[in-house]
C-alpha positions, 0 to 999 in steps of 0.5 A, spaced: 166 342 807 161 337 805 156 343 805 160 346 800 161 340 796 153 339 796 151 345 793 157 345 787 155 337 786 163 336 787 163 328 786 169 325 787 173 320 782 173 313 783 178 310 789 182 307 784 183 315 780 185 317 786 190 311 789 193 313 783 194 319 783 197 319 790 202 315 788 203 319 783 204 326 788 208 321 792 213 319 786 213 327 784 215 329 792 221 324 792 224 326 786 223 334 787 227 332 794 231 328 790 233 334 787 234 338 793 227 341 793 224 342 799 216 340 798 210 340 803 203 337 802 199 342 801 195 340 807 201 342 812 201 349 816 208 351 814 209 351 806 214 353 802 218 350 798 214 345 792 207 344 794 204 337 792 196 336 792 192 331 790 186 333 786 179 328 788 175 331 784 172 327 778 173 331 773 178 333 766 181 337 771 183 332 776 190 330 778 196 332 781 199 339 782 205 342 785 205 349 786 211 354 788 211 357 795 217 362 796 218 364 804 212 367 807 218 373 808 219 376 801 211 374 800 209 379 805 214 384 804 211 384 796 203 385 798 206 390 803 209 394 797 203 393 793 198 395 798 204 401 798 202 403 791 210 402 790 209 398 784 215 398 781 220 395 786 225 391 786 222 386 792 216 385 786 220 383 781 225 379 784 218 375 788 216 375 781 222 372 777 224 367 782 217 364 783 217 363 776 223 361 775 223 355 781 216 354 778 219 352 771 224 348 774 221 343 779 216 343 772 222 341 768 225 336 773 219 332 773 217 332 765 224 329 764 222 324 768 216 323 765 212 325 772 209 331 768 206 334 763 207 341 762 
């Protein structure tokens, strides 16, 4: 990882950007949970559920993001399907519809608390 960083001049954002951020993943985690969503930092082994990562890097980009992660099941079923060339199968919109629908509305949870910036 530090060779990647090297040769890409990654630099990361000043302590104090980052503990606030961290904070803000921290807030963002509990009140998803709070509403009876299942999170994981992006950095565990297993995830499904809401994914919350801090972003480091010192740049416009940086902050804290929460990414949708459905159950690796109907993930593999729809690769499998699509490696399958059956691109219009019922797995794929159902994968499709559902991740966007829980994307928007874990988005939606934290706007209301003003967490988020959609």
């Amino acid at each position: 990882m530090k060779e990647f960083c090297k040769m890409h001049d990654f630099k990361n954002a000043p302590a104090d950007i980052i503990v606030e951020r961290e904070k803000l993943a921290e807030q963002a985690q509990r009140e998803l949970e709070l509403s009876g969503v299942v999170t994981f930092q992006m950095a565990m082994k297993v995830q499904v559920g809401a994914g919350i990562e801090v972003d480091r890097g010192d740049d416009a980009a940086g902050g804290v993001f929460v990414t949708w992660k459905p159950h690796p099941t109907p993930s593999t079923a729809t690769v499998e399907i699509l490696q399958n060339g059956e691109y219009q199968a019922q797995a794929i919109r159902h994968h499709g519809t559902a991740t966007a629908a829980l994307s928007s509305d874990a988005s939606a949870t934290l706007a209301c608390l003003r967490l988020w910036l959609p």
